[in-house]
Every structure is written in C-alpha cells, then in structure tokens.
C-alpha positions in Angstrom: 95.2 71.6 102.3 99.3 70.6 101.8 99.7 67.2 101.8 102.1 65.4 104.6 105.2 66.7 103.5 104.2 70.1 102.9 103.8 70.3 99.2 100.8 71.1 97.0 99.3 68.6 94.5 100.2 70.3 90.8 97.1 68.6 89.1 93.5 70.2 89.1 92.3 69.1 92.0 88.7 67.0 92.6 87.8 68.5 95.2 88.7 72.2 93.9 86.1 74.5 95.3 86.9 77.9 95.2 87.2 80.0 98.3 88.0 83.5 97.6 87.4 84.7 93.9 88.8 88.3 94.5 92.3 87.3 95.5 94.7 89.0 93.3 98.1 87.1 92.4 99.9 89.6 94.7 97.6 88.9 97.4 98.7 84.7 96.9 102.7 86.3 97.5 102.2 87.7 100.4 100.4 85.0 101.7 102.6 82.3 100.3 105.5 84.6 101.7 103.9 84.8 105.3 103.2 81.0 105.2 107.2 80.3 103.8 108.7 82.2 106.7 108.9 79.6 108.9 109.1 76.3 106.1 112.5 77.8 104.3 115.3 78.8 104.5 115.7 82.9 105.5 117.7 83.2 102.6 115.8 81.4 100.5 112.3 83.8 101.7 114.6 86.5 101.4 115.3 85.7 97.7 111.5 84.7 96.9 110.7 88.1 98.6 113.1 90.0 96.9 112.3 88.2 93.1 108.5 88.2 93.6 108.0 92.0 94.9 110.7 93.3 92.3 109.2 91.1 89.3 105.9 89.7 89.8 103.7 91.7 91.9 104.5 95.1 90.0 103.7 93.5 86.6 100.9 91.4 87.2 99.8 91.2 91.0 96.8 93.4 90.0 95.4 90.2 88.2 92.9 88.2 89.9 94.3 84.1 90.8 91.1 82.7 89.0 91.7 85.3 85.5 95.7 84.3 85.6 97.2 82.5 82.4 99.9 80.4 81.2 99.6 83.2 78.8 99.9 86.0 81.4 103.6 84.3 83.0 105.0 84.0 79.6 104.8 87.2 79.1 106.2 88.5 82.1 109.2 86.5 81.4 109.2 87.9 78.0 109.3 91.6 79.8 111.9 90.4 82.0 113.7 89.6 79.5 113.1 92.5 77.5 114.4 94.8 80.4 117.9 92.7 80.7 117.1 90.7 83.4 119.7 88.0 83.8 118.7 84.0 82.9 119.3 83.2 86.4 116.8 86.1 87.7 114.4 84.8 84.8 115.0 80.9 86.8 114.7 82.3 90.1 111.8 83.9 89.4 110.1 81.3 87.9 110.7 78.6 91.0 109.4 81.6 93.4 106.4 81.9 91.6 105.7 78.2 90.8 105.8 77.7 94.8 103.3 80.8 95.3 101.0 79.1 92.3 101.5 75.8 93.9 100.5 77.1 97.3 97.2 78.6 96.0 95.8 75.5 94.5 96.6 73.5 97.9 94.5 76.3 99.4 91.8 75.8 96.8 92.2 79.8 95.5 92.5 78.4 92.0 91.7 75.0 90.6 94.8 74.4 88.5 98.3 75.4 88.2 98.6 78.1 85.3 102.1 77.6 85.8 101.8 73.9 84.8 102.2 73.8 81.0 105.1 76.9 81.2 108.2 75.6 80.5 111.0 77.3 82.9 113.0 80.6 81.2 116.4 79.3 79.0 114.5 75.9 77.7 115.6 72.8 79.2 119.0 71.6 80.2 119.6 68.9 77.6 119.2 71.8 74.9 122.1 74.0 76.3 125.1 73.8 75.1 128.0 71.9 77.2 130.4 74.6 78.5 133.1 72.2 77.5 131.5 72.4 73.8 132.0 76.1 73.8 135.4 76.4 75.2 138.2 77.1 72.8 141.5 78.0 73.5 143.5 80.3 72.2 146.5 79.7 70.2 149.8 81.3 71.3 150.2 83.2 68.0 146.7 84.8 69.4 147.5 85.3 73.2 150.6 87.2 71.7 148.5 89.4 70.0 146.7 90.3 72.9 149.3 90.0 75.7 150.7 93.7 76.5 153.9 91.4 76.7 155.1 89.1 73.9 155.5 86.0 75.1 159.3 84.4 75.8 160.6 82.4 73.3 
C-alpha cells in the first residue's frame, strides 16, 4: 500500500478501490497516528498528536474521508486563523495533516489527496519578505528617546 520507502503516491491512484466508505477523517488520525508511532520521531508523533487532536479532529473529524474537500481544509485554516493561532501552528498543522491525507490514499480510503491543490498557510516562501528587508535600525537620536538613559556623548 506505501511504496518502498514508506511514502504514499500523492496522485489519484489506478488502482483506487475504496475499502471503507464510513471512515471519518478522525478515524484516518488515529490510524495514521498508530501507524507513525514506530516510523517517526517521538517528538515528531507527539507534535502530530498534539496539532491533529487540538485542530483537526474537533473541527472536522466528524467528516467522512470520501465527503472531505480542498474546500473543507481551507477553511479550517481560515478558523485557525481566526482564533489566533500562530503561522507556525497553521504550518505544522498543515504537514500533520497532509501525512494523515497521504496515508489514506496509500491505504486506498480515498482516491485522491484533497490536500493536493491547498497551498500551505502563509503563501510560499519566495513571497515573504526577507527579514533582512524589514530590518531597520534605529538612529541614535531615536534610541535616546527611548533609552531610560541618555546616551554618553
């Protein structure tokens, strides 16, 4: 069902029968998380356990793996981001649950990745600006100003 080094094709797959129409997505976590266990890291299934039960079964693990949308994840991330949940939760998140979306199409649960046309939270890297960009220094006149010290001439 994985190919030789473990990973899951992320194209619809020929041979894509479905097995179990009634899994729901949270059902593919804990599966995913029970199969991960012993193929991660511990802190990495720590942090997938931690993202995907605080984030993604809550909001939509009640959704059946054959009924779930591109559609569906984009607005989780939009609720994630809603509630203040930091860009690098948002990231997290989304690699967690690419690997449990990945993991369900190896194990012919779904024919396709819905997570294959969703772009990851915070756009791509080439469109963020360079820290170096966004850097400016402050003059002395305005480290003076905020400096419970004035500075020595």
């Amino acid at each position: 069902m994985l190919t030789d080094d473990g990973r899951a094709s992320l194209a619809v797959r020929p041979d894509a029968t479905v097995q179990t129409p009634d899994r729901t997505l949270a059902e593919a976590v804990d599966a995913y998380l029970a199969y991960a266990t012993d193929r991660v890291r511990r802190v990495t299934a720590a942090q997938y356990q931690s993202l995907l039960r605080t984030h993604v079964v809550p909001a939509r693990g009640h959704i059946p793996l054959l009924r779930l949308t591109t559609e569906h994840l984009q607005t989780l991330y939009e609720d994630m981001r809603a509630a203040d949940v930091t860009l690098s939760t948002l990231q997290a998140t989304h690699i967690a649950l690419r690997q449990v979306t990945k993991f369900s199409v190896a194990e012919k649960w779904i024919p396709a990745d819905p997570m294959a046309d969703l772009r990851p939270p915070g756009g791509s890297r080439r469109a963020r600006v360079k820290a170096s960009d966004a850097l400016r220094y402050w003059t002395a006149e305005e480290f003076q100003r905020c400096s419970r010290r004035p500075m020595p001439s």
